[in-house]
N, CA, C and O atoms as a GROMACS GRO file, in nm:
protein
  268
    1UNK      N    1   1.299  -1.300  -4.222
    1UNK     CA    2   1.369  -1.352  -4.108
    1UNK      C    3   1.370  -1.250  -3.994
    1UNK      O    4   1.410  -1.279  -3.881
    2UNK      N    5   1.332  -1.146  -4.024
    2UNK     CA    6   1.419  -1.016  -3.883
    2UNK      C    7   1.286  -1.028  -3.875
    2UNK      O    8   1.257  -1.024  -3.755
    3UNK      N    9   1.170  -1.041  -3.958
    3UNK     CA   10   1.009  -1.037  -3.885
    3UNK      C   11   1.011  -1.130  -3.799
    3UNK      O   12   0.962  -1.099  -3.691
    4UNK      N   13   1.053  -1.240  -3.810
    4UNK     CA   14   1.060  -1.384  -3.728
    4UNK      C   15   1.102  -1.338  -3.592
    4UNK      O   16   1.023  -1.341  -3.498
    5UNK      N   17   1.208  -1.301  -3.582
    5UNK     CA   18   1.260  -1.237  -3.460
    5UNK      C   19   1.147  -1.152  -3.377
    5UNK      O   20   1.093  -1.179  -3.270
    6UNK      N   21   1.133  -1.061  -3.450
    6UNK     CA   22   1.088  -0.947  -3.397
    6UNK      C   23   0.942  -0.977  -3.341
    6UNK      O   24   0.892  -0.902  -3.257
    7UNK      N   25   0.862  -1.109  -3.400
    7UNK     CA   26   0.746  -1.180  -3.394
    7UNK      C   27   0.800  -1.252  -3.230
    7UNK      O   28   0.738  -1.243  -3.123
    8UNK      N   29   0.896  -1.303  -3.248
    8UNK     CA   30   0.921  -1.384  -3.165
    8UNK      C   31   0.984  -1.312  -3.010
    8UNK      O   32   0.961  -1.357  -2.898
    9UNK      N   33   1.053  -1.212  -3.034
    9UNK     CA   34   1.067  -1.145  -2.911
    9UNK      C   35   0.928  -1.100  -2.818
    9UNK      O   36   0.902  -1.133  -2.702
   10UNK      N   37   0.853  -1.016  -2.908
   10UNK     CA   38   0.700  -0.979  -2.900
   10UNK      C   39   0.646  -1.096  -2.804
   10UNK      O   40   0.608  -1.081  -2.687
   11UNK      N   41   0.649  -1.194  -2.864
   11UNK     CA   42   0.578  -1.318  -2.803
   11UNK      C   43   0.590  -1.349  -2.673
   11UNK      O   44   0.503  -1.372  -2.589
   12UNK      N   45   0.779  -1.345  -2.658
   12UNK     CA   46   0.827  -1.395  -2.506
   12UNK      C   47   0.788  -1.284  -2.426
   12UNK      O   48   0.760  -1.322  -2.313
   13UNK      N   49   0.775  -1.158  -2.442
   13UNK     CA   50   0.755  -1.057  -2.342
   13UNK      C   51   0.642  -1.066  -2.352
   13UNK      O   52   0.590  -1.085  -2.242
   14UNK      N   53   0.574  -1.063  -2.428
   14UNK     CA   54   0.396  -1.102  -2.369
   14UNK      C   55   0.365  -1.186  -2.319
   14UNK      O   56   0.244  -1.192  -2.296
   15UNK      N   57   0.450  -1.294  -2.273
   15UNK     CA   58   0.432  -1.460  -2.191
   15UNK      C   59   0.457  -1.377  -2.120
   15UNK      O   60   0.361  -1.311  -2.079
   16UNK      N   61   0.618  -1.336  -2.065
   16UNK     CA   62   0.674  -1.318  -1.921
   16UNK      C   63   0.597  -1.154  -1.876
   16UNK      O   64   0.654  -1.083  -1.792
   17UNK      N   65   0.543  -1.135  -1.903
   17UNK     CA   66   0.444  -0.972  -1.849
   17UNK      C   67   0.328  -1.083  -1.877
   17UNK      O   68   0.251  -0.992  -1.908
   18UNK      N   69   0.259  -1.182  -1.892
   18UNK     CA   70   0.111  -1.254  -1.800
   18UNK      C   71   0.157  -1.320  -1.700
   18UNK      O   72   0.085  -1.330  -1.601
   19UNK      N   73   0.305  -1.390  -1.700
   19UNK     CA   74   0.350  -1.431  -1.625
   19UNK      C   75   0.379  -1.400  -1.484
   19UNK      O   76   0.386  -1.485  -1.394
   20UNK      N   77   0.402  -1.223  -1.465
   20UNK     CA   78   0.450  -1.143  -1.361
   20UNK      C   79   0.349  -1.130  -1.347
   20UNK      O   80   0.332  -1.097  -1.229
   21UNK      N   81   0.240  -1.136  -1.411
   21UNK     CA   82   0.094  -1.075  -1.358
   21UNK      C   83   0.018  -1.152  -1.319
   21UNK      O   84  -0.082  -1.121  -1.256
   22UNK      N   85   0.058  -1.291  -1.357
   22UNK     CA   86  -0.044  -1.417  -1.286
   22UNK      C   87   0.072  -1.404  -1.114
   22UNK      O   88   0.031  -1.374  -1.002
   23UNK      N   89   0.164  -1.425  -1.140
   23UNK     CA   90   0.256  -1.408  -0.978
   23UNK      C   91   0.208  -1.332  -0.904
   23UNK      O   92   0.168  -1.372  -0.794
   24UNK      N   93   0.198  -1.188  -0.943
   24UNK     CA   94   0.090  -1.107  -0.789
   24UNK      C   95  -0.026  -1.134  -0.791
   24UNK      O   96  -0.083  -1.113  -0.684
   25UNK      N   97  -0.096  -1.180  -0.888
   25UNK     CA   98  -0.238  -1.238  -0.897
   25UNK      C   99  -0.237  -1.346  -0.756
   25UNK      O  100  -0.285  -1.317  -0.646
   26UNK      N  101  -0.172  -1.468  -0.791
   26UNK     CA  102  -0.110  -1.526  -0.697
   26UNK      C  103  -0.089  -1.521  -0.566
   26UNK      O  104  -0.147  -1.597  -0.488
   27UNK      N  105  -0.001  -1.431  -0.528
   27UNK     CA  106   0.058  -1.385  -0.429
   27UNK      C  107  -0.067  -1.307  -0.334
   27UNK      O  108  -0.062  -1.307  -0.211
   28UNK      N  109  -0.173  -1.246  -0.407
   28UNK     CA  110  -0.234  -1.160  -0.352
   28UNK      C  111  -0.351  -1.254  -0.344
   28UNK      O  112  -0.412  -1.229  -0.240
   29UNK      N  113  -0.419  -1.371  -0.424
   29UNK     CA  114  -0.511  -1.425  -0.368
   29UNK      C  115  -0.470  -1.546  -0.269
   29UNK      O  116  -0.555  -1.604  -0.201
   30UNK      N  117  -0.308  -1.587  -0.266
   30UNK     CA  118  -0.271  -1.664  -0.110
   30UNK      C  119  -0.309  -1.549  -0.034
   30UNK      O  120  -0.426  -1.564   0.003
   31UNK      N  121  -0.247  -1.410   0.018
   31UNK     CA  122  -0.237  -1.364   0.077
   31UNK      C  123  -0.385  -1.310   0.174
   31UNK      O  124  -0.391  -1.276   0.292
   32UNK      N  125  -0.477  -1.318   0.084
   32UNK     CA  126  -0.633  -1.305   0.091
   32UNK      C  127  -0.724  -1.416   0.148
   32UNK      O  128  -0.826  -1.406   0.217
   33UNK      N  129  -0.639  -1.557   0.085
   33UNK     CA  130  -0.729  -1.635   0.170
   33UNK      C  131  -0.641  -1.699   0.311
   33UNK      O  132  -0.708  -1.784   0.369
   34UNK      N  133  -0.546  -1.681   0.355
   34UNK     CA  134  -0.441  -1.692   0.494
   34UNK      C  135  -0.522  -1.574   0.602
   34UNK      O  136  -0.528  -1.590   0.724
   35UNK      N  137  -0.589  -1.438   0.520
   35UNK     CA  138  -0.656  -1.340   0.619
   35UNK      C  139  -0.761  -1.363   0.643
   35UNK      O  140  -0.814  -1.332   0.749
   36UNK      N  141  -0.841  -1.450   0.506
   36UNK     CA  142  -0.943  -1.451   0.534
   36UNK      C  143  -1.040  -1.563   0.627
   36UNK      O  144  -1.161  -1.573   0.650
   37UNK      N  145  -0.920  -1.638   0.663
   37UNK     CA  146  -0.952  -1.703   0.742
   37UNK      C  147  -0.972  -1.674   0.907
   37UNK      O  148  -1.024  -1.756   0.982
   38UNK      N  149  -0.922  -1.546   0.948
   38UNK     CA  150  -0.925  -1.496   1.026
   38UNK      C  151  -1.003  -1.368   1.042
   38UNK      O  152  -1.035  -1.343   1.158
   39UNK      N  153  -1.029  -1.310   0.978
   39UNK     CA  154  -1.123  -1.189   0.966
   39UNK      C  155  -1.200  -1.182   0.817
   39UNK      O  156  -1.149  -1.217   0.710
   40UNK      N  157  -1.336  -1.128   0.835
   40UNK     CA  158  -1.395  -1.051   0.718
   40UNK      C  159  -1.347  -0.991   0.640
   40UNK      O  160  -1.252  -0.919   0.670
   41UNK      N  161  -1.397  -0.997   0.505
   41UNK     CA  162  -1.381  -0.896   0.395
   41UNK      C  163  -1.365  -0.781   0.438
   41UNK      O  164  -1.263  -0.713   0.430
   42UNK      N  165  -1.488  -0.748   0.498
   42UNK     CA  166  -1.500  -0.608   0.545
   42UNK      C  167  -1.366  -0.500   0.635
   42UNK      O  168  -1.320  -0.387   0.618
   43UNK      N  169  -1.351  -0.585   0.709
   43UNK     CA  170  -1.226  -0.590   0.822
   43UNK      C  171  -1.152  -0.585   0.758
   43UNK      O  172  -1.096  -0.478   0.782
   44UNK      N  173  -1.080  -0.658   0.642
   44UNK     CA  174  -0.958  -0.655   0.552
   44UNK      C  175  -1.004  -0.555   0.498
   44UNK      O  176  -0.930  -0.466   0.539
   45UNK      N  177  -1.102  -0.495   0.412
   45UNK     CA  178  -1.083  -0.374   0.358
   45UNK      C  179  -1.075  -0.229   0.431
   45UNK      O  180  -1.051  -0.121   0.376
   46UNK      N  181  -1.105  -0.257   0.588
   46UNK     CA  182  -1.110  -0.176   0.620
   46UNK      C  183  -0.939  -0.102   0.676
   46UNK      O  184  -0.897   0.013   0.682
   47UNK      N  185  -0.866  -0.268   0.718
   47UNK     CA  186  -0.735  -0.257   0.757
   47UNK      C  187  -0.670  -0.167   0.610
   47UNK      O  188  -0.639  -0.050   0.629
   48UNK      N  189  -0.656  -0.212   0.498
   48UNK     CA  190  -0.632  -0.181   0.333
   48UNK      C  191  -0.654  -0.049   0.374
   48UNK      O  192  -0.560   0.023   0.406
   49UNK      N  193  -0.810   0.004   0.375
   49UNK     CA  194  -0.810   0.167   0.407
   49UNK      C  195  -0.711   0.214   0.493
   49UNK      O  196  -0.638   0.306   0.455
   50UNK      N  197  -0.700   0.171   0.588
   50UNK     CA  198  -0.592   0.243   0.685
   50UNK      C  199  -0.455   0.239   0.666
   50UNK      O  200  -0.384   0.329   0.711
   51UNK      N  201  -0.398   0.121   0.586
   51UNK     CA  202  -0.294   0.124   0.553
   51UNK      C  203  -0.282   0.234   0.489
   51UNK      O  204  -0.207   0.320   0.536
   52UNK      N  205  -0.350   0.257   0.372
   52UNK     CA  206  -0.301   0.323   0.249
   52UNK      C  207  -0.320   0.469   0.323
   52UNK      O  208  -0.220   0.537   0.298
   53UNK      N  209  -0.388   0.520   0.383
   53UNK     CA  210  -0.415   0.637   0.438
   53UNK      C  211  -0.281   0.640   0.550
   53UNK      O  212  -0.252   0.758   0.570
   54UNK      N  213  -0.212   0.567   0.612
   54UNK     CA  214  -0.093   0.604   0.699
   54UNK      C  215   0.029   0.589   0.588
   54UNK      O  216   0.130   0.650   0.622
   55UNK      N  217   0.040   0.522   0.468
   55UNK     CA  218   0.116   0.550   0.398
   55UNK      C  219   0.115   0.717   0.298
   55UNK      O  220   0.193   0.806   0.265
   56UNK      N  221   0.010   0.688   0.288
   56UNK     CA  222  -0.002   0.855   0.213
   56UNK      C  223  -0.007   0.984   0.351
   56UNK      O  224  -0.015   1.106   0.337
   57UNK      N  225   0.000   0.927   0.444
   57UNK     CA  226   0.034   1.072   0.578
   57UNK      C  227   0.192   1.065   0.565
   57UNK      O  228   0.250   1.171   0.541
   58UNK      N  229   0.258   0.964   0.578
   58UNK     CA  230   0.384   0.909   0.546
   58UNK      C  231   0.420   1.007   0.450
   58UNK      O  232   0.472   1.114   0.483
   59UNK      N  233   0.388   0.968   0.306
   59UNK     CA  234   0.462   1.057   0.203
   59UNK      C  235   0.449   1.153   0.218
   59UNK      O  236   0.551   1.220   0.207
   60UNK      N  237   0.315   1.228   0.254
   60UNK     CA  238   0.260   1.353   0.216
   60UNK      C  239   0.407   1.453   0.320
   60UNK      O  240   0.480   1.545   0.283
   61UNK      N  241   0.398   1.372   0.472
   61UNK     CA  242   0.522   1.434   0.564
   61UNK      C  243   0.632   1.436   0.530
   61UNK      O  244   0.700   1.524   0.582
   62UNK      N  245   0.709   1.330   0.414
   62UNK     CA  246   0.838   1.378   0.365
   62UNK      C  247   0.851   1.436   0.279
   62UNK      O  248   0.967   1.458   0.244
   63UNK      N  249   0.744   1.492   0.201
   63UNK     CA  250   0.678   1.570   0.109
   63UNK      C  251   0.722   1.710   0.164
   63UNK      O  252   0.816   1.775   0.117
   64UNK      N  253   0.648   1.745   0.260
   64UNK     CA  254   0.629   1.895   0.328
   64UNK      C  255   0.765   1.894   0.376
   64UNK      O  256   0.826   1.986   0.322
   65UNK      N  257   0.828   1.836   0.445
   65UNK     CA  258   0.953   1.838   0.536
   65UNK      C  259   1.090   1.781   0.431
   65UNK      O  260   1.201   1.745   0.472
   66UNK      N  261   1.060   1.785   0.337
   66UNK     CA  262   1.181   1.794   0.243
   66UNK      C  263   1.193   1.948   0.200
   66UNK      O  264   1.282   1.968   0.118
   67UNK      N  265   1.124   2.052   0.239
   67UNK     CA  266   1.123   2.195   0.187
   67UNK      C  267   1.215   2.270   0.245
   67UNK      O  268   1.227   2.388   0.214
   0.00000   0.00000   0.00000
């Protein structure tokens, strides 16, 4: 019986973790085709590069200036 359980908890968290992972799956291929209707792949990856590069100048500055 406590295997039953323990089978069965296992189970629901492996639904709800594909579950959270089909949701940004989701979220990120709406979000992909709403851009991509307006600009290129290319262009979106290039915006993506820049984001992530002004977020990491971002950290890196409260990084240094927290000293």
């Amino acid at each position: 019986m406590t295997l039953n359980i323990f089978e069965t908890i296992t189970n629901e968290l492996v639904e709800f973790i594909t579950d959270i992972k089909d949701l940004f799956i989701d979220m990120a291929s709406g979000i992909h085709k709403f851009l991509n209707r307006f600009m290129s792949d290319d262009i979106l990856i290039l915006f993506g590069i820049a984001i992530c590069a002004f977020l990491a100048i971002i950290f890196f500055r409260y990084v240094i200036n927290k000293r």
